[in-house]
C-alpha positions as CSV (number, residue, x, y, z in Angstrom):
1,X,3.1,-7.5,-16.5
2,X,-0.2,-6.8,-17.8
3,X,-0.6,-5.7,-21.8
4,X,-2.3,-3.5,-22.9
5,X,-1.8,-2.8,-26.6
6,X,1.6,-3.9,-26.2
7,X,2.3,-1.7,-23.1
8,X,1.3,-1.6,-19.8
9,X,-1.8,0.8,-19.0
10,X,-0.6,3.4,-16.3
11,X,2.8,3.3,-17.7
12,X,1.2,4.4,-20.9
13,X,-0.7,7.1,-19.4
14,X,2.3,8.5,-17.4
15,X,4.1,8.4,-20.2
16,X,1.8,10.2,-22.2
17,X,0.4,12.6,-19.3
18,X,3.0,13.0,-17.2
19,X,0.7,12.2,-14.3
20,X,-1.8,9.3,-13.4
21,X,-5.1,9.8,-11.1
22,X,-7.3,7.1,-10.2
23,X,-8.9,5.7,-7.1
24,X,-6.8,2.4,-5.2
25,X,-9.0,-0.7,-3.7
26,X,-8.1,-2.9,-1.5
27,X,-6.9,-2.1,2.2
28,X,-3.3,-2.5,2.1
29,X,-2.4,1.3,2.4
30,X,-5.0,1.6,5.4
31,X,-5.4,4.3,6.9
32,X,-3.9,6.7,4.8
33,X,-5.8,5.1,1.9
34,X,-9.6,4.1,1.7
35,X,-9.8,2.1,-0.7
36,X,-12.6,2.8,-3.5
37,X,-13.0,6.2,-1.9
38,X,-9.6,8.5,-1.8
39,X,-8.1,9.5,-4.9
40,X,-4.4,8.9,-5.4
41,X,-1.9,11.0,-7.8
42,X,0.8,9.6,-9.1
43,X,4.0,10.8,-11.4
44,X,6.8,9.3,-12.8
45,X,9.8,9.0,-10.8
46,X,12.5,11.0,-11.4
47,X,16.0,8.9,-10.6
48,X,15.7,6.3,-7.4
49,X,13.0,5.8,-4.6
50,X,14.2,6.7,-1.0
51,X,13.0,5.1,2.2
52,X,8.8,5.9,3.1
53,X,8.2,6.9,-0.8
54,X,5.0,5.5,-1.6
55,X,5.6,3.3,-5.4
56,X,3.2,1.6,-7.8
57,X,4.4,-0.9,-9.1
58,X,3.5,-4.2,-11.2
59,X,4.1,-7.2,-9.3
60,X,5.7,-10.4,-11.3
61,X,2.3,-11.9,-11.2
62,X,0.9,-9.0,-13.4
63,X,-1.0,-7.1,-10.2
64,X,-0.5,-3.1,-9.5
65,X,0.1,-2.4,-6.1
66,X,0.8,0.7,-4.3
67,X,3.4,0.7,-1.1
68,X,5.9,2.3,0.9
69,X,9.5,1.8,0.5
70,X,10.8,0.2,4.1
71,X,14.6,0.1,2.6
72,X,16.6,0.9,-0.4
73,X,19.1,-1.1,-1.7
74,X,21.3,-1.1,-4.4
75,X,19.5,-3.2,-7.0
76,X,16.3,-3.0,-6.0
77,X,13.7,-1.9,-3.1
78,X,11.7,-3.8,0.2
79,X,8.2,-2.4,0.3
80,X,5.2,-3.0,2.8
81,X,1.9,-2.1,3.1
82,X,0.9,-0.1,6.1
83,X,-1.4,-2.1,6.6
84,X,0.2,-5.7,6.1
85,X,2.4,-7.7,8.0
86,X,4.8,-8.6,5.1
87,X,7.5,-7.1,3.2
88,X,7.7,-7.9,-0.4
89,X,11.4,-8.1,-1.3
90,X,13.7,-7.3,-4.4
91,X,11.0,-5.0,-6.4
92,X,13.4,-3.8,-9.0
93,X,13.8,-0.8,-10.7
94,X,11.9,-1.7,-14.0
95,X,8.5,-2.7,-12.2
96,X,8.4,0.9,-10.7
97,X,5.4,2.8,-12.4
98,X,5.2,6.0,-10.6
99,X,5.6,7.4,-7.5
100,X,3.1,8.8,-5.3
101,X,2.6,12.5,-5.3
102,X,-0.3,13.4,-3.4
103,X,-3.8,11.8,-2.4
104,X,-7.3,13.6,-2.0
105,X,-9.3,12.6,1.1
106,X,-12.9,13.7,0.4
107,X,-12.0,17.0,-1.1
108,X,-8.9,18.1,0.7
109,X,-5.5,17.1,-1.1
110,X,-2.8,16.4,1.0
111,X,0.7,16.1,-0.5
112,X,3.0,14.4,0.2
113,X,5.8,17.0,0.6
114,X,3.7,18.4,3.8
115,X,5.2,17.7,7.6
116,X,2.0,16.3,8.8
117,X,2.2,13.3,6.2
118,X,5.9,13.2,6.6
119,X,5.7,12.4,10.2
120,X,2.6,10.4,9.5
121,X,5.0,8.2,7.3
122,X,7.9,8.0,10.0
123,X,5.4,7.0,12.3
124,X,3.7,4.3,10.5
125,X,7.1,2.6,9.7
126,X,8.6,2.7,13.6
127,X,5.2,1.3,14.8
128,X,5.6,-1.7,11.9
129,X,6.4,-4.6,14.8
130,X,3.3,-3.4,17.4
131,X,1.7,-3.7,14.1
132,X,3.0,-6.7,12.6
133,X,2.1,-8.3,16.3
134,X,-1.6,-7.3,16.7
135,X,-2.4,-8.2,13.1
136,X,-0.6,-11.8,13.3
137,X,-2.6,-12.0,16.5
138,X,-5.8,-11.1,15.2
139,X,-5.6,-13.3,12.7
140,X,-4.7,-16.1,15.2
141,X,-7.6,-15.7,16.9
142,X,-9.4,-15.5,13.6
143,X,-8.5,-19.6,13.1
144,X,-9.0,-19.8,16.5
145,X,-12.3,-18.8,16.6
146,X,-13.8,-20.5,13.3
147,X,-12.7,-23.8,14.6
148,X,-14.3,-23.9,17.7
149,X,-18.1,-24.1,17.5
150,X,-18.2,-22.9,21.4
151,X,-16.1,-19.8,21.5
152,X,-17.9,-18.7,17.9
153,X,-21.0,-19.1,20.1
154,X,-19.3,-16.8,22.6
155,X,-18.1,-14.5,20.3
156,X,-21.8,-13.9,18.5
157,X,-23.3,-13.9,21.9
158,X,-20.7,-11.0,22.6
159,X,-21.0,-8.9,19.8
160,X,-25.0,-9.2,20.5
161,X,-26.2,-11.7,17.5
């Protein structure tokens, strides 16, 4: 995990605060999340996850990363983006940070205790294998297309370049 003074950053501001604001990059969380333009709050958690809680956490690799919970189980956690096509398995306990509390899209705040997010959250986790399927085949095509000088020549001549 990263050090920061002997501690990890964000642990040591929840730890201190109580609470920990900042603004998430990357595209992982998409589309409930923008990154580099929504605003996430996190606090610390309070006992155990439950299924379609939103976690940071530190990664063994050192990285901070902010995902759902897709399944609970007794010594540790599955969680997915809802954007990605993978589950990251057995995130324990001790790399939780925080959970997520609430996020501010332009200037409304929407928490995450409200119905609309709630069924937002259901929905995003039945729709995971359409998902899963339309991103493996975008990306598919994706290796498809930068192999073949012909159909990259269809492609720009498609898209109007």
């Amino acid at each position: 995990m990263p050090e920061l003074g002997g501690r990890d950053e964000k642990r040591e501001v929840l730890d201190r605060l109580g609470v920990y604001v900042s603004t998430p990059a990357g595209t992982s969380m998409r589309p409930m999340l923008r990154g580099e333009r929504d605003n996430i709050r996190v606090e610390k958690c309070e006992g155990r996850l439950r299924r379609l809680d939103v976690a940071l956490y530190c990664r063994r690799d050192g990285k901070h990363v902010l995902h759902r919970v897709v399944r609970v189980l007794e010594n540790g956690y599955f969680m997915r983006g809802d954007n990605c096509d993978y589950t990251e398995r057995n995130i324990t306990d001790d790399m939780i940070i925080g959970k997520l509390v609430g996020f501010w899209r332009g200037d409304r705040y929407i928490p995450v205790e409200k119905r609309s997010y709630r069924l937002y959250a259901h929905w995003r986790n039945f729709c995971y294998p359409f998902r899963f399927l339309r991103i493996r085949l975008t990306k598919l095509a994706r290796k498809t297309l930068s192999k073949s000088r012909f159909l990259r020549f269809v492609w720009r001549k498609m898209r109007g370049r």
